[in-house]
TIDO-416979 format. One record per residue: x, y, z of N, C-alpha, C in turn; residue number from 1. Coordinates in Angstrom, 1 decimal. Last residue first. Layout:
BEGIN
> nc1 nc2 nc3 cac1 cac2 cac3 cc1 cc2 cc3 num
> X Y Z X Y Z X Y Z NUM
...
REM end
This chain:
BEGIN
> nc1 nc2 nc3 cac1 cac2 cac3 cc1 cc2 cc3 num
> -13.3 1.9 20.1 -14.4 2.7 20.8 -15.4 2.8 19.8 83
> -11.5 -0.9 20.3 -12.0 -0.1 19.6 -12.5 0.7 20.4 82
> -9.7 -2.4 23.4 -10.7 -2.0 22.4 -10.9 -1.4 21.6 81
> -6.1 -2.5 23.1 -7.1 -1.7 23.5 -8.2 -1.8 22.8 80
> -3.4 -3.7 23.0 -4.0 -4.4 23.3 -5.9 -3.8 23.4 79
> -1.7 -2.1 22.0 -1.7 -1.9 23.1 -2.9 -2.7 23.4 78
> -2.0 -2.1 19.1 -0.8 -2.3 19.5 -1.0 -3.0 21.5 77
> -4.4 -0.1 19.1 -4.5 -2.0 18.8 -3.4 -2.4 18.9 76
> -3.3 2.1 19.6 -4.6 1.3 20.4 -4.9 -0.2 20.4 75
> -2.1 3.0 17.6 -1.4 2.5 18.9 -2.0 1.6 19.8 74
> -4.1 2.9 15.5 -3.0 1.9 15.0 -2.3 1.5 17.1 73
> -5.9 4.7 16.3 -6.7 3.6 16.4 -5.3 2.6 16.0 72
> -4.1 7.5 16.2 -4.0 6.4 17.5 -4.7 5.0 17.6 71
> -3.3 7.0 13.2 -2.4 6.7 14.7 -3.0 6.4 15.6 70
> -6.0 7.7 12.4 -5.5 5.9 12.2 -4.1 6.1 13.0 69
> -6.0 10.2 13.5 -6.9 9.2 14.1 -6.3 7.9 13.7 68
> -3.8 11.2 11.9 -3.8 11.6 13.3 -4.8 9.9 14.0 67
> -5.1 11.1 9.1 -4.0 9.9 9.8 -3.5 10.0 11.1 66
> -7.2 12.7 9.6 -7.3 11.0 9.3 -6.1 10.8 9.8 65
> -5.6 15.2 9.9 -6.9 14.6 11.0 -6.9 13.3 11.0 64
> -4.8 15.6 7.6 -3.8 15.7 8.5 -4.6 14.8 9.6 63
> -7.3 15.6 5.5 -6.3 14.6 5.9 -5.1 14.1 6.9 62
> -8.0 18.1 6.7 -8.6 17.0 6.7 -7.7 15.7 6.5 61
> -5.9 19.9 6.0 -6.0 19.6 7.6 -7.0 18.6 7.6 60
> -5.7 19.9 3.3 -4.8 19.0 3.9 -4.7 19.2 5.7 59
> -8.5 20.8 2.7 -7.9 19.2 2.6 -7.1 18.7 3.1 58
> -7.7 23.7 3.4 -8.5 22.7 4.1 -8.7 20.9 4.0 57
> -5.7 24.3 1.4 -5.7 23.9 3.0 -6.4 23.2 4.1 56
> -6.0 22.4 -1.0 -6.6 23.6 -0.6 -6.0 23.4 1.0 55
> -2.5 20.9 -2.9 -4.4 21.1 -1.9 -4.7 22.0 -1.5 54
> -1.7 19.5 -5.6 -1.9 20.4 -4.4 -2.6 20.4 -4.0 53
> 0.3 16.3 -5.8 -0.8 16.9 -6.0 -0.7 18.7 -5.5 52
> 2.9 15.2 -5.5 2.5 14.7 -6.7 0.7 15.7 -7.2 51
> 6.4 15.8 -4.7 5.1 16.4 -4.3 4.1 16.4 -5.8 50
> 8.2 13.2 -4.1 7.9 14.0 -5.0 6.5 14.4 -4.3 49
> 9.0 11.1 -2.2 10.1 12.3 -2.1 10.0 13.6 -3.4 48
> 6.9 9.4 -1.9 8.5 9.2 -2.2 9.2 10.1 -3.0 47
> 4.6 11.8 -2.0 5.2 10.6 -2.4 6.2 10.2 -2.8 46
> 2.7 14.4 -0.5 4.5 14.1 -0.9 4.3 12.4 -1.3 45
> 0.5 17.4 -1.5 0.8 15.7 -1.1 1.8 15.5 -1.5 44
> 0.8 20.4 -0.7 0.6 19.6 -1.5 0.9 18.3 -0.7 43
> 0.3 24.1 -0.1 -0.2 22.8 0.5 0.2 21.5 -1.1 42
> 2.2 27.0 -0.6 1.5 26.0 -1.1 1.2 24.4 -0.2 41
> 4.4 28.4 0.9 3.0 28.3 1.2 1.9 27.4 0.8 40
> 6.2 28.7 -2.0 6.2 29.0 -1.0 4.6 29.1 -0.6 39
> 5.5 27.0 -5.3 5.2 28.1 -4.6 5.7 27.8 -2.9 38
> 4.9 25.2 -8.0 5.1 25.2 -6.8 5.5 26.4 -5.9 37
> 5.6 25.2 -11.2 4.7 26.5 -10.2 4.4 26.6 -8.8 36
> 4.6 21.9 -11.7 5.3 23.1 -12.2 4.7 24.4 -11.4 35
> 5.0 19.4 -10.3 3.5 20.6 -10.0 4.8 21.5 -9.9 34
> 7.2 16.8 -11.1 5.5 17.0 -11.4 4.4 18.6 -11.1 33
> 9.5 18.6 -9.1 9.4 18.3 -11.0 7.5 18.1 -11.3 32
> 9.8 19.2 -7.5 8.2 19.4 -7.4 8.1 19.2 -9.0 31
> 11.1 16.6 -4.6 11.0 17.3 -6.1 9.8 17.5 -6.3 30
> 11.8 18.0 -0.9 10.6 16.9 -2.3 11.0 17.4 -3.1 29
> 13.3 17.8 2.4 13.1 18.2 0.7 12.2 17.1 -0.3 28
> 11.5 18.2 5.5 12.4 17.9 4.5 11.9 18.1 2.8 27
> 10.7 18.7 8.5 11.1 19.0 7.7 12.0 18.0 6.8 26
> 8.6 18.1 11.4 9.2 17.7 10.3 9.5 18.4 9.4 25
> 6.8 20.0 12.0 7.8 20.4 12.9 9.2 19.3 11.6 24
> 4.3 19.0 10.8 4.1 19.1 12.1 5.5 18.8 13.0 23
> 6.2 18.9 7.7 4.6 18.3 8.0 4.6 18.3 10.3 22
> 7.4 21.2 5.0 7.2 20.9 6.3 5.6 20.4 7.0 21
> 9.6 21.0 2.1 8.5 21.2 3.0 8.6 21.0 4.8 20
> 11.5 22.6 0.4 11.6 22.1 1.6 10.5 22.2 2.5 19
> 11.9 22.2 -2.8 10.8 22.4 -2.4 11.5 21.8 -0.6 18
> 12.8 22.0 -6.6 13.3 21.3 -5.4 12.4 22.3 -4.2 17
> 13.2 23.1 -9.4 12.4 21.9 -8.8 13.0 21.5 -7.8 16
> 14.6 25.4 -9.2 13.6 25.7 -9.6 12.3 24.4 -9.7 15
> 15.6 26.0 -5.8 15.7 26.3 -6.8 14.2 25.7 -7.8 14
> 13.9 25.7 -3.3 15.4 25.3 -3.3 15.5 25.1 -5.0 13
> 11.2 27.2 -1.7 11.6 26.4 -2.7 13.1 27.0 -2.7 12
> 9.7 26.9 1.8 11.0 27.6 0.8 11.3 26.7 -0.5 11
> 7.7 25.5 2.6 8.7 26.1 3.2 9.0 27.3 2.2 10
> 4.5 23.8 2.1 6.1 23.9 1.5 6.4 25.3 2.0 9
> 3.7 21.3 3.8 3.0 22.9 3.5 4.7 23.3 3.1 8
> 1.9 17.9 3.1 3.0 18.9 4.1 2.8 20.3 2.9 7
> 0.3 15.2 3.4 0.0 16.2 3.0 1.1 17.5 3.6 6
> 1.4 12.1 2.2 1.2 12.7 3.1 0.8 14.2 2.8 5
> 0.4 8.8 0.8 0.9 10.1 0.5 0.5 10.8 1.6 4
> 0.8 5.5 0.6 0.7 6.7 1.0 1.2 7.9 0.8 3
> 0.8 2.4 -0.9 1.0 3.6 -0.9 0.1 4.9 -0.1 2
> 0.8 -1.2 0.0 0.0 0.0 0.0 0.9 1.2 0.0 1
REM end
């Protein structure tokens, strides 16, 4: 299974290169795919390429889902019911 995460780009590092940032994490993506990438811009990362953009609000919506499937992932680690 593939994942893509949603991070808020920093500073671009020339004319395809991008140092995002996802909750204090930082690191670099190629934006070769989303010509016009921008400082501030929201987009999805996939092994090490930023493949979509997003509205902000999408990517605090998604930021939320995988918040939640962490803790329902620690919770079943931990031997813990559902709720």
């Amino acid at each position: 299974m593939c994942l893509a995460i949603p991070a808020r780009v920093i500073v671009m590092e020339g004319a395809d290169t991008a140092r995002v940032d996802l909750n204090g994490n930082r690191w670099k993506v190629s934006t070769l795919l989303l010509p016009g990438t921008q400082s501030g811009d929201w987009v999805l990362v996939h092994a090490g390429f930023a493949i979509q953009r997003l509205d902000p609000e999408q990517a605090e919506s998604i930021g939320d889902l995988l918040e939640e499937l962490q803790t329902v992932s620690e919770r079943a680690e931990d031997g813990e019911p559902e709720r």
